[in-house]
GUDREN-489558 format. One record per residue (C-alpha): residue number from 1; residue in one letter; x, y, z. Coordinates in nm, 2 decimals. Layout:
N
<r><vexkol>NUM</vexkol><keti>a</keti><east>X</east><north>Y</north><up>Z</up></r>
...
! end
This chain:
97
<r><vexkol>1</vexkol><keti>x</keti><east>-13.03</east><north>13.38</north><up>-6.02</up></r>
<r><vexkol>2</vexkol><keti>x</keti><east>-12.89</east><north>13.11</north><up>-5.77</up></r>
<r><vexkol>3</vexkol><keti>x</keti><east>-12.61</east><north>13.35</north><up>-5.63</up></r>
<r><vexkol>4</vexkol><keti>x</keti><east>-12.90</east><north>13.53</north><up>-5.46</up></r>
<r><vexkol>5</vexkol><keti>x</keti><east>-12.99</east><north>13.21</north><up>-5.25</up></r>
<r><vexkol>6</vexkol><keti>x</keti><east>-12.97</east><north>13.24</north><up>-4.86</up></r>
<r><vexkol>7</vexkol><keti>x</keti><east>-12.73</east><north>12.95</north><up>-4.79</up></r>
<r><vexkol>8</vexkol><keti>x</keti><east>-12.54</east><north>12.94</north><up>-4.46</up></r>
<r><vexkol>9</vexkol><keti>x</keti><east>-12.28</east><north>12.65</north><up>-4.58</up></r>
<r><vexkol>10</vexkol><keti>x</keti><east>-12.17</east><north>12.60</north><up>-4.20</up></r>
<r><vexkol>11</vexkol><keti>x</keti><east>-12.56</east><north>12.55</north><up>-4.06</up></r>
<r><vexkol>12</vexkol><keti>x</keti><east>-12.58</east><north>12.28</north><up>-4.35</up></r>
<r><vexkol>13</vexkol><keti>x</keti><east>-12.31</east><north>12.10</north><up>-4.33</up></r>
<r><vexkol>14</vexkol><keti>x</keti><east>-12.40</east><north>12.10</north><up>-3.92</up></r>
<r><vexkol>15</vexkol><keti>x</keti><east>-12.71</east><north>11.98</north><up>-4.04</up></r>
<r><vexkol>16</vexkol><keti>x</keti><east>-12.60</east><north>11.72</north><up>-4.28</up></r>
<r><vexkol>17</vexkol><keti>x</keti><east>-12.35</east><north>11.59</north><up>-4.00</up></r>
<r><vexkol>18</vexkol><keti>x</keti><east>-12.69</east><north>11.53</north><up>-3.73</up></r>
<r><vexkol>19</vexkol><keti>x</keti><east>-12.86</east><north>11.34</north><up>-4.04</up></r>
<r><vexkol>20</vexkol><keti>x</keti><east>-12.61</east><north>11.12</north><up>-4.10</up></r>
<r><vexkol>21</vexkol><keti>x</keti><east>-12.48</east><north>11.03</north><up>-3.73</up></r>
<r><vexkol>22</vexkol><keti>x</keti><east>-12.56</east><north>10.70</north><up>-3.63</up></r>
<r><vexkol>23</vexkol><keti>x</keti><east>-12.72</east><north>10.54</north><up>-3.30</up></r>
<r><vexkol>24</vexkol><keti>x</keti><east>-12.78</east><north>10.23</north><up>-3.12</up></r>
<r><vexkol>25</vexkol><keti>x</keti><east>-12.70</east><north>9.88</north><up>-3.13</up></r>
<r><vexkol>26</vexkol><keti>x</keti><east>-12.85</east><north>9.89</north><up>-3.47</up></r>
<r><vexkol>27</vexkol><keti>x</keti><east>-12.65</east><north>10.16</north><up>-3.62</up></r>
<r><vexkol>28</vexkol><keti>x</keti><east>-12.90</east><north>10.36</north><up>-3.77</up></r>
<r><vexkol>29</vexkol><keti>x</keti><east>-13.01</east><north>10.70</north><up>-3.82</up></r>
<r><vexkol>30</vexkol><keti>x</keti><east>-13.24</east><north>10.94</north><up>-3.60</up></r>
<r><vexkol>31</vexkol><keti>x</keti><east>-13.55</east><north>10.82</north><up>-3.67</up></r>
<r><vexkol>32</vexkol><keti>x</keti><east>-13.89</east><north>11.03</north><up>-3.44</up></r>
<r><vexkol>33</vexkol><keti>x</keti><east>-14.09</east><north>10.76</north><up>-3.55</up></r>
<r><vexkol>34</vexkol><keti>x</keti><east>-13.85</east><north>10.54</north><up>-3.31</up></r>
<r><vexkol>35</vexkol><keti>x</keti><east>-13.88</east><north>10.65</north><up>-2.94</up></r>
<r><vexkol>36</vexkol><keti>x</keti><east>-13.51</east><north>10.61</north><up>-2.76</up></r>
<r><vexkol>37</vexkol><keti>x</keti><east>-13.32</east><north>10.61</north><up>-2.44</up></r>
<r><vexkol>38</vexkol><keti>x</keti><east>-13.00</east><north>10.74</north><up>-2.32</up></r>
<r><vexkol>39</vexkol><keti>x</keti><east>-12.74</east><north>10.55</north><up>-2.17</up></r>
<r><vexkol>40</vexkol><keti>x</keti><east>-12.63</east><north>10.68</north><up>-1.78</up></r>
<r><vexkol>41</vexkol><keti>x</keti><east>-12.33</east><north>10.58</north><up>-1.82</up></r>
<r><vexkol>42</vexkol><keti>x</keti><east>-12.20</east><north>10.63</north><up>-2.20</up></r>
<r><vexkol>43</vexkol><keti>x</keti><east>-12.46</east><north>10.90</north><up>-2.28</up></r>
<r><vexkol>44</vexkol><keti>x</keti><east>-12.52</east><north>10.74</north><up>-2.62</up></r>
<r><vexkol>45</vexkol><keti>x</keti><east>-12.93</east><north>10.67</north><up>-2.77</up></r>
<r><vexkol>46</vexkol><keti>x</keti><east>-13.05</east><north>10.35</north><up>-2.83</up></r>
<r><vexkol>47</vexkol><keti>x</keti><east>-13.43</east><north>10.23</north><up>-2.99</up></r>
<r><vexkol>48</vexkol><keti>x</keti><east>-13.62</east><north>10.06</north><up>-2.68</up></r>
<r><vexkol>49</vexkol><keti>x</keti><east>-13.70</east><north>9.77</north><up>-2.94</up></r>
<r><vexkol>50</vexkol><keti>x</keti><east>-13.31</east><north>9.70</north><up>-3.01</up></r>
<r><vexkol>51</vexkol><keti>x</keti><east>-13.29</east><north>9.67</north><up>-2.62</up></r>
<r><vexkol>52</vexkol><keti>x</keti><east>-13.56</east><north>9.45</north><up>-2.54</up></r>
<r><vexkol>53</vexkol><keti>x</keti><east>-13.74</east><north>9.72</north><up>-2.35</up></r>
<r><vexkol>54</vexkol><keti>x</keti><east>-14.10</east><north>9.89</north><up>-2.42</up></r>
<r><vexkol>55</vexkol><keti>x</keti><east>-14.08</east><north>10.31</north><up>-2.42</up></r>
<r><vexkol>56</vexkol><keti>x</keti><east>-14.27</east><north>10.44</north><up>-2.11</up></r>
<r><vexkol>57</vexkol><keti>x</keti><east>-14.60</east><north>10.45</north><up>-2.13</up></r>
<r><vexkol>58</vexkol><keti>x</keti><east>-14.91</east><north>10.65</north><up>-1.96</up></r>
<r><vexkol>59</vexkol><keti>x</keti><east>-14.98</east><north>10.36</north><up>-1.70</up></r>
<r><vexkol>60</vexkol><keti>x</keti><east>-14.62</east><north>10.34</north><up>-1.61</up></r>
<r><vexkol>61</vexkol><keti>x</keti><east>-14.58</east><north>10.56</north><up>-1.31</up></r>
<r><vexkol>62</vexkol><keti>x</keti><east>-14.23</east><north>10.84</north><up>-1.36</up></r>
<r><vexkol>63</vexkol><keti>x</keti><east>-13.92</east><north>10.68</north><up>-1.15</up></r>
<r><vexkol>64</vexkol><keti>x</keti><east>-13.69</east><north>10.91</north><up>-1.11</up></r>
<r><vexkol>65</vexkol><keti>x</keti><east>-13.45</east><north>10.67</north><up>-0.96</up></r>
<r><vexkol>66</vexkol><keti>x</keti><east>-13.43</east><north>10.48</north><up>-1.25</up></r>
<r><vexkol>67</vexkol><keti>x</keti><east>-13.10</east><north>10.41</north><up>-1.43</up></r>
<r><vexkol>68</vexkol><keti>x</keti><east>-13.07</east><north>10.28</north><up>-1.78</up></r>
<r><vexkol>69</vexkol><keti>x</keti><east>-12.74</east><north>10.10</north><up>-1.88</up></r>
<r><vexkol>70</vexkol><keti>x</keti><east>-12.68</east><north>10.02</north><up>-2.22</up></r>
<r><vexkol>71</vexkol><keti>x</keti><east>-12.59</east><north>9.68</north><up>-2.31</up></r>
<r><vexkol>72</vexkol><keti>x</keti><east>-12.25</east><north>9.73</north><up>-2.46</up></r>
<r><vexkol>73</vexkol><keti>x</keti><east>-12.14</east><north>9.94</north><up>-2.09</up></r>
<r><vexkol>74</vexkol><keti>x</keti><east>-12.29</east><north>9.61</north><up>-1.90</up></r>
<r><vexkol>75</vexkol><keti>x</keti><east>-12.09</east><north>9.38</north><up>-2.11</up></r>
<r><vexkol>76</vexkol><keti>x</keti><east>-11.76</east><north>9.62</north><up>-2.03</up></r>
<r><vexkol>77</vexkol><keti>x</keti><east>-11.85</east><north>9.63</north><up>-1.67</up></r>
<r><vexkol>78</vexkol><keti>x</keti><east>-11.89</east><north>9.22</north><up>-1.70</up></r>
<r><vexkol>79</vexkol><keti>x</keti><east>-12.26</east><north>9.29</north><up>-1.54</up></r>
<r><vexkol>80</vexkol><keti>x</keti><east>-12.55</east><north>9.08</north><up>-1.70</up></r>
<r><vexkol>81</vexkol><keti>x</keti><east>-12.79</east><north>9.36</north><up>-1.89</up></r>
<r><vexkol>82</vexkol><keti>x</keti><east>-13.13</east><north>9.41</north><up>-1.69</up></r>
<r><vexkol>83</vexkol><keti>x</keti><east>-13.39</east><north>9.63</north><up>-1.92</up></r>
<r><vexkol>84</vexkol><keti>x</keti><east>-13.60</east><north>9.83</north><up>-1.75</up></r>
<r><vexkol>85</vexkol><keti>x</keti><east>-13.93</east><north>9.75</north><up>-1.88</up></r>
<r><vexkol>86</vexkol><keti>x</keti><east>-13.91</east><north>9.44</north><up>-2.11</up></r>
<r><vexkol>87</vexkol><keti>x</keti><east>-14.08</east><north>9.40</north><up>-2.39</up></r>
<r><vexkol>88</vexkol><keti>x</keti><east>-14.39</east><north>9.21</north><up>-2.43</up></r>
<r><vexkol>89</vexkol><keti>x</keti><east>-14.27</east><north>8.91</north><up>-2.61</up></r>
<r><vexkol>90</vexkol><keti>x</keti><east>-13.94</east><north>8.91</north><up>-2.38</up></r>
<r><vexkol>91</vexkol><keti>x</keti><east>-14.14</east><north>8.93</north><up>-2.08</up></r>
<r><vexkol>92</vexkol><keti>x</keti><east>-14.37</east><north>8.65</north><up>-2.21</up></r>
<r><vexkol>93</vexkol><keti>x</keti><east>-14.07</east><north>8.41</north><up>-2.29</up></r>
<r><vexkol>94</vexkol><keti>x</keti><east>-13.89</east><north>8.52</north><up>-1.94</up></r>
<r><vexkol>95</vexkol><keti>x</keti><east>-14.22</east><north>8.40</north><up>-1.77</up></r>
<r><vexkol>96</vexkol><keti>x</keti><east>-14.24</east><north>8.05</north><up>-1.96</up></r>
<r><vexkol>97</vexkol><keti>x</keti><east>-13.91</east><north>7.94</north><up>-1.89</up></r>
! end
């Protein structure tokens, strides 16, 4: 009965190999519920929340000049990490100090 089940072993193991690669500064899965941004310069993903940055919303007009550099290719450069949109709260406490 099982030997008649369509398996391509080389789709699931490709498969099993996206599911289990890691991202970010956090080191976690792919996760849609988690909207992410690609690094410029490294070409690696990384949660908005782990960077300090807020994903693009509708009232934020489309920049095609922007570049996003990951925090661990500013600290290699020896440039101070800028996000692109900060995050409420870091925006908040940037402001009060």
């Amino acid at each position: 009965e099982g030997r008649a089940l369509p398996i391509n072993l080389k789709d699931e193991l490709e498969e099993l190999g996206e599911r289990c690669e890691v991202y970010c500064l956090c080191k976690s899965a792919y996760d849609a519920l988690r909207p992410m941004i690609s690094c410029d310069h490294c070409e690696g993903w990384f949660h908005y929340e782990c960077c300090g940055m807020r994903p693009p919303g509708d009232e934020d007009p489309e920049d095609a000049e922007a570049s996003f550099k990951c925090p661990p290719c500013c600290q290699a450069s020896g440039a101070e990490y800028a996000p692109l949109r900060p995050a409420v709260a870091a925006a908040a406490a940037a402001a009060a100090a």
